[in-house]
KOLMI-248080 format. One record per residue (C-alpha): chain; x, y, z. Coordinates in nm, 3 decimals, always signed. Layout:
<vomis>
+-------+---------+---------+---------+
: chain :      px :      py :      pz :
+-------+---------+---------+---------+
:     A :       X :       Y :       Z :
...
+-------+---------+---------+---------+
</vomis>
This chain:
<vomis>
+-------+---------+---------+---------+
: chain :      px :      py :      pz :
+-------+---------+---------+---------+
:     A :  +0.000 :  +0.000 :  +0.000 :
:     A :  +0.130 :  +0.347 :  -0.092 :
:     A :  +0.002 :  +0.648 :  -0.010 :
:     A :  +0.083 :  +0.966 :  -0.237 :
:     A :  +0.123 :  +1.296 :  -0.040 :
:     A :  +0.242 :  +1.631 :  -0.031 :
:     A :  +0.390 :  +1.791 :  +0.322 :
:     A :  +0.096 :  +1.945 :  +0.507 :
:     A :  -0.159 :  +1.932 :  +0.291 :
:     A :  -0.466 :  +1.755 :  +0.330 :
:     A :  -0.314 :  +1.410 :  +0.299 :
:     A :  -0.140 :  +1.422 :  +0.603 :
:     A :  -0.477 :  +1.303 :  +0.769 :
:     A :  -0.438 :  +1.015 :  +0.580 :
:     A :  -0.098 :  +0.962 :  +0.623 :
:     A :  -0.160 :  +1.019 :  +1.043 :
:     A :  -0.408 :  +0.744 :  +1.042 :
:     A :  -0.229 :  +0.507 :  +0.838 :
:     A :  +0.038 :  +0.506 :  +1.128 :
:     A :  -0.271 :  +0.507 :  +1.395 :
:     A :  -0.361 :  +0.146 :  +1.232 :
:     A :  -0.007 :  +0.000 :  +1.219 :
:     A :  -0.031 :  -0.112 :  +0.870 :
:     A :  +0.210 :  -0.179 :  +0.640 :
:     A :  +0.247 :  +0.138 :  +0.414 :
:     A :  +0.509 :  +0.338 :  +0.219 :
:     A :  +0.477 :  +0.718 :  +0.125 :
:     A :  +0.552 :  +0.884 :  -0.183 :
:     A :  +0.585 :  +1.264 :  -0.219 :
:     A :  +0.403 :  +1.445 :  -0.514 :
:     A :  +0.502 :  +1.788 :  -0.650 :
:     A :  +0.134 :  +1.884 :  -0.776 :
:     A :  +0.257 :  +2.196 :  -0.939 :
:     A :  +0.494 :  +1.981 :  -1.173 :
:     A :  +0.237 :  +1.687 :  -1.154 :
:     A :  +0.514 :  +1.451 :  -1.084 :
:     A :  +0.581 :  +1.199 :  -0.790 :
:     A :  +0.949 :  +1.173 :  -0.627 :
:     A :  +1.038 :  +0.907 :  -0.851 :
:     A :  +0.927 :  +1.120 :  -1.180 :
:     A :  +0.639 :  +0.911 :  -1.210 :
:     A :  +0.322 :  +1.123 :  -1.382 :
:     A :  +0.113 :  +1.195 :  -1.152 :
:     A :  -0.216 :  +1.225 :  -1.339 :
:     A :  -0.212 :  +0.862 :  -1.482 :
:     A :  -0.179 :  +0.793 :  -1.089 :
:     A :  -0.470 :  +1.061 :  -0.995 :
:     A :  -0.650 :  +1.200 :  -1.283 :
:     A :  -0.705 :  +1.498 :  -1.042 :
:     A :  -0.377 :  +1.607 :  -0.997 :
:     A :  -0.423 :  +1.647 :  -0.618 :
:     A :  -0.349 :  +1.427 :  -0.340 :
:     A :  -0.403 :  +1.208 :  -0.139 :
:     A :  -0.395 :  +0.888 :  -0.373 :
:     A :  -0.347 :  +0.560 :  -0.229 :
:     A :  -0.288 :  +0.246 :  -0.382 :
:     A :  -0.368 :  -0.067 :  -0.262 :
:     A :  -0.208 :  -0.392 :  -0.275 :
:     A :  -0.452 :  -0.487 :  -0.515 :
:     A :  -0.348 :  -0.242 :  -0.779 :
:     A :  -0.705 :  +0.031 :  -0.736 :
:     A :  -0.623 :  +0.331 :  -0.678 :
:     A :  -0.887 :  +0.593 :  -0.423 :
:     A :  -0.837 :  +0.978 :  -0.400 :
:     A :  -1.092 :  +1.185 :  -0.249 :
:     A :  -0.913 :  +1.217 :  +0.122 :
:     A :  -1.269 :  +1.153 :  +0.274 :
:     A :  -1.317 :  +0.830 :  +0.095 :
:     A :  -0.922 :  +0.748 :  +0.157 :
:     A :  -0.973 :  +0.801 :  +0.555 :
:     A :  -1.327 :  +0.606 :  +0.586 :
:     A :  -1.125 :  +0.305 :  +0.379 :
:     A :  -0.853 :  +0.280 :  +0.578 :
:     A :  -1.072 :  +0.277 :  +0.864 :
:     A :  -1.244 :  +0.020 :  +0.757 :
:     A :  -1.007 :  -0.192 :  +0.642 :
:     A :  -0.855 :  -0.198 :  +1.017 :
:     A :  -1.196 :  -0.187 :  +1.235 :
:     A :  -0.964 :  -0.263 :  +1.544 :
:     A :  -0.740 :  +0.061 :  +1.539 :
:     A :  -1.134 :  +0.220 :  +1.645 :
:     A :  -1.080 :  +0.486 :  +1.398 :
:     A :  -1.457 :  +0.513 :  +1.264 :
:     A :  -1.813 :  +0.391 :  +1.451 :
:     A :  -1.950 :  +0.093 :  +1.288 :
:     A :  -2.116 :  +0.105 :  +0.973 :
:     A :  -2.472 :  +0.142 :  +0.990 :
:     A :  -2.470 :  +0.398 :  +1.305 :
:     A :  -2.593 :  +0.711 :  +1.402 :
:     A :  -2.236 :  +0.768 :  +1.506 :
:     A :  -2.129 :  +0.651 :  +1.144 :
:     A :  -2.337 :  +0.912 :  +0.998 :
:     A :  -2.181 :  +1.177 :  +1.256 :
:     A :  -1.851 :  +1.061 :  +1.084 :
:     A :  -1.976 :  +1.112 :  +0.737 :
:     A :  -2.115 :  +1.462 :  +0.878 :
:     A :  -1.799 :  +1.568 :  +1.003 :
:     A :  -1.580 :  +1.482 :  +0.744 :
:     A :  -1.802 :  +1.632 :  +0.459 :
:     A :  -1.837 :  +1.966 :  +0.635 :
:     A :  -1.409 :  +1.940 :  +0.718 :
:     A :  -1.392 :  +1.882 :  +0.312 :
:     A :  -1.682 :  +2.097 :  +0.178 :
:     A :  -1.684 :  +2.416 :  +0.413 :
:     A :  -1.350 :  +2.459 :  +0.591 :
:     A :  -1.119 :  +2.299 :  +0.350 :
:     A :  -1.242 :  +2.506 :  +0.077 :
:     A :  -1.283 :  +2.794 :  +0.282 :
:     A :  -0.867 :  +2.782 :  +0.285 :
:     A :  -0.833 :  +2.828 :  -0.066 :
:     A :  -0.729 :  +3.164 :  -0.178 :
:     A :  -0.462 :  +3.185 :  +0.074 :
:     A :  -0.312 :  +2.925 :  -0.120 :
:     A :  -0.421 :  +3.031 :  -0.472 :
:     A :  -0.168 :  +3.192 :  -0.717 :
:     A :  -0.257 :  +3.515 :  -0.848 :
:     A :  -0.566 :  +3.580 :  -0.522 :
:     A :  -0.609 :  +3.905 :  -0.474 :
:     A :  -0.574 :  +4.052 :  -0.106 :
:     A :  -0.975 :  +4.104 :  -0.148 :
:     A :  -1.007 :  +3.777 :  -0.205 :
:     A :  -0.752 :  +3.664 :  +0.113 :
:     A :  -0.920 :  +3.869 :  +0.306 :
:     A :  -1.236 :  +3.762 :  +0.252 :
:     A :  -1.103 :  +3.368 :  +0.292 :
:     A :  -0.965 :  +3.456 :  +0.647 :
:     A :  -1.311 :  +3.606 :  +0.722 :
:     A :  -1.475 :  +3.273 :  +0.591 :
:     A :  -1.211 :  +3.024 :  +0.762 :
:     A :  -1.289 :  +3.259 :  +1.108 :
:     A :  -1.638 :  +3.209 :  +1.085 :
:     A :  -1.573 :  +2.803 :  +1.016 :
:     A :  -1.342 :  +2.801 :  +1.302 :
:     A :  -1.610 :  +2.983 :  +1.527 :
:     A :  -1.814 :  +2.678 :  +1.489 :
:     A :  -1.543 :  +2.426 :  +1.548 :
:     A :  -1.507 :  +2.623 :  +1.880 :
:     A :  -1.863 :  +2.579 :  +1.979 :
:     A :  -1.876 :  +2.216 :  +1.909 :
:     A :  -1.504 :  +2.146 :  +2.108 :
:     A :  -1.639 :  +2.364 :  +2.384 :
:     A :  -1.991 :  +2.158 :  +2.396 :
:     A :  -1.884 :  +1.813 :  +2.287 :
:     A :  -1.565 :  +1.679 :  +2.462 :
:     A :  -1.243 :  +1.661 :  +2.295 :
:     A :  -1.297 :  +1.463 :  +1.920 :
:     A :  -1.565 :  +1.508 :  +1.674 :
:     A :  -1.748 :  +1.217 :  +1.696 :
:     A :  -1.843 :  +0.940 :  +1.979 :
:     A :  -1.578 :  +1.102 :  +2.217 :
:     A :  -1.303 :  +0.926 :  +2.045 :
:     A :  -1.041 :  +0.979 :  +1.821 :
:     A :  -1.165 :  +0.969 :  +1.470 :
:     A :  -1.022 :  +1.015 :  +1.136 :
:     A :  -1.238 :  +1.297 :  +1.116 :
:     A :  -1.024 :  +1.476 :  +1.377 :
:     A :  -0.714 :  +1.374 :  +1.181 :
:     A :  -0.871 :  +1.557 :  +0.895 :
:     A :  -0.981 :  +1.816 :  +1.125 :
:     A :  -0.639 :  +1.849 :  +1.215 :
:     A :  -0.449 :  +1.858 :  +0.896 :
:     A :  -0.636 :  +2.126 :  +0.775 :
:     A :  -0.693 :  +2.370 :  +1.085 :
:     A :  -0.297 :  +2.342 :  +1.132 :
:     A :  -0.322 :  +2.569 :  +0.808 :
:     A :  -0.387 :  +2.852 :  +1.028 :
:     A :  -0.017 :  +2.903 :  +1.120 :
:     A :  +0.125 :  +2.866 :  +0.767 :
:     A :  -0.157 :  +3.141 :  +0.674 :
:     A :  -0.040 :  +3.337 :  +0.969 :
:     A :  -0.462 :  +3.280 :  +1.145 :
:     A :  -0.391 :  +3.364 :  +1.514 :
:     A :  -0.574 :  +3.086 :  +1.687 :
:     A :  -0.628 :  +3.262 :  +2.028 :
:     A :  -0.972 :  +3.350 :  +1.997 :
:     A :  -1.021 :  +2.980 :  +1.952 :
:     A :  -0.893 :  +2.820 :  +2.239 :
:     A :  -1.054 :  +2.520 :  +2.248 :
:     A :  -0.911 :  +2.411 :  +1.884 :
:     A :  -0.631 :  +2.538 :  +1.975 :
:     A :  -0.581 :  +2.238 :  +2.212 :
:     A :  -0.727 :  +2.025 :  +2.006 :
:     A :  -0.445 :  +2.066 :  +1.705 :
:     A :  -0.210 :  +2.047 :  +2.026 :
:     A :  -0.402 :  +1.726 :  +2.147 :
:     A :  -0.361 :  +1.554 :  +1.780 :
:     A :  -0.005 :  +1.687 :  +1.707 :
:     A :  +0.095 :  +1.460 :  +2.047 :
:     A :  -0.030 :  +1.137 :  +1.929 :
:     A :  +0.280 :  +0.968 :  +1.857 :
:     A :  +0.065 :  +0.872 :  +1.459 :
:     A :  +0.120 :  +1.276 :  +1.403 :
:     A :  +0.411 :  +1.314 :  +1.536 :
:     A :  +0.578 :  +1.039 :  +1.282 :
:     A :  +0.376 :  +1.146 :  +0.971 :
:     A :  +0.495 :  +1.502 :  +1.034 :
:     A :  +0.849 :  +1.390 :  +1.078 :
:     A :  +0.840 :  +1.141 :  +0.795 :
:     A :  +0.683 :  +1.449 :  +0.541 :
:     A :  +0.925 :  +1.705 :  +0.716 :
:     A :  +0.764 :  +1.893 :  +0.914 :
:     A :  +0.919 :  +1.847 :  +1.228 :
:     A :  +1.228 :  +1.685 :  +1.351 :
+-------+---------+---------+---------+
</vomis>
């Protein structure tokens, strides 16, 4: 199994709960701009969509989509607890949390990335990811520590990977204390900590 990434982006939630399963797995590191992998592989006969995460399975298919990756690898190791069982309220809780992570707050972070945005359009994207954050707050504050079923989920390792933007964006997280400790929370697990070292992001 091989799972194609690039260093804090959003595939570093998959990447985290690959290690929180203990599978087998290797990592290889795509330049999306270039739309190569390390190895000078093309990218886009790998992922059609030019973005990552990709993984490939032992089997030869390939899944993108970093939702779908995260509920599969889940799934395929029900014993590393990382999603309620299929079927569930809770399960749909997942399938809430990770859409809304992918739909509203991922997207939200987009122009601070984009080439070319205009400060108008930054501006307006830190205004969007505030108001996304402001609900994260309210559910940390009301709910317990994780997302869903007051465990660990891969929806807070998505959660994570993409609300640890805020520093590379320069997003002062005071005014949100409570996800504040939460990235702090998820950044300790010792899964974080070695998919951050392994994409270089720590030592």
């Amino acid at each position: 199994m091989k799972l194609y990434y690039k260093p804090g982006a959003c595939s570093l939630a998959s990447h985290i709960a690959l290690y929180e399963t203990g599978a087998d797995f290797q990592i290889e590191r795509v330049d999306t701009e270039a739309g190569r992998t390390e190895t000078g592989s093309d990218y886009r006969a790998i992922n059609p969509n030019g973005y990552v995460p990709a993984l490939h399975l032992n089997d030869g298919n390939i899944l993108s989509e970093g939702a779908a990756v995260l509920q599969l690898i889940a799934d395929r190791h029900p014993t590393a607890g990382l999603a309620p069982q299929a079927g569930t309220f809770e399960r749909s809780r997942l399938h809430e949390a990770l859409n809304w992570v992918a739909t509203e707050l991922h997207k939200a972070f987009g122009p601070l990335f984009r080439t070319g945005a205009s400060e108008d359009e930054k501006a307006d994207a830190r205004t969007a990811v505030a108001a996304r954050f402001d609900r994260v707050e309210q559910q940390l504050a009301n709910g317990g520590e994780w997302l869903v079923a007051d465990r660990f989920s891969v929806a807070d390792a998505y959660l994570f990977a993409v609300a640890s933007w805020a520093k590379v964006t320069e997003i002062d997280l005071s005014p949100w204390p409570c996800l504040e400790a939460f990235i702090e929370r998820v950044a300790a697990r010792p899964s974080a900590q070695s998919a951050m070292k392994a994409e270089g992001l720590i030592q």
